[in-house]
C-alpha positions, 0 to 999 in steps of 0.5 A: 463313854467308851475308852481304850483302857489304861494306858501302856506302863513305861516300866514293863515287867513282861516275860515276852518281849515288847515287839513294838518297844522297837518303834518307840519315837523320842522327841526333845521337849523345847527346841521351840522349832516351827514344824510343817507348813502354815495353815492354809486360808489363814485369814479365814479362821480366828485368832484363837484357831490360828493360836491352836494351830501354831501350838501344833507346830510347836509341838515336840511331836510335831517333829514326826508328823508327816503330810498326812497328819498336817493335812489331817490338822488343816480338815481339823481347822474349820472344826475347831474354828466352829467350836469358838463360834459355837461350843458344842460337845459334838465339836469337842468330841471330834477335836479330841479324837483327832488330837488325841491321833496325833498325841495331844495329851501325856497318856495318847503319847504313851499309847503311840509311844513317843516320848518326849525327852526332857530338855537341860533346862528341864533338869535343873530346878527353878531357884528357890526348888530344892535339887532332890537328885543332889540331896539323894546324892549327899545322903548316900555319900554321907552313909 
């Protein structure tokens, strides 16, 4: 299977310049805001394409897509919706390039350079986690 190799370092350590560091794109992880328009013909496709849909308008990335990428998501509608019908790798191939363009996974973010910054409820840890950052701070103060 052919790939793009491995995906870009956040941390480069490079003598030349990074000329597209410049264009990096950050978006905040859960404002939970609803971007772009509906999906066009939304009585035609099931419950499962609708979920797939709405997950994409609730994406952080979903904050930089343009009319071309919506347009790209709603020709990607009918291909998805014959995927629940019918599971084929061929269908699931095309899905999987198409988002990977928009920056579905962690690595096809890094390679378009967006970055998704984490949100307050993100930094604090759930009850019962420890707060390791806290402890590191402790263990310094202590030395």
């Amino acid at each position: 299977m052919p790939g793009n190799g491995p995906p870009p370092s956040e941390n480069k350590r490079r003598r030349n310049k990074d000329q597209l560091a410049d264009h990096a794109v950050s978006v905040p992880a859960d404002d939970e805001t609803v971007h772009g328009p509906e999906l066009p013909y939304a009585p035609l496709y099931g419950p499962r394409t609708l979920d797939w849909y709405e997950t994409w308008r609730r994406a952080p990335q979903a904050a930089t897509f343009t009319a071309t990428d919506w347009q790209r998501l709603h020709m990607l509608a009918p291909i998805v919706e014959a995927y629940w019908m019918q599971p084929t790798p061929k269908l699931l191939s095309e899905i999987r390039i198409n988002e990977s363009l928009l920056g579905a996974t962690h690595v096809d973010r890094l390679r378009g350079r967006i970055k998704v910054e984490p949100s307050r409820q993100q930094t604090t840890p759930p009850p019962g986690v420890a707060d390791l950052t806290a402890r590191r701070r402790r263990i310094s103060d202590a030395s």
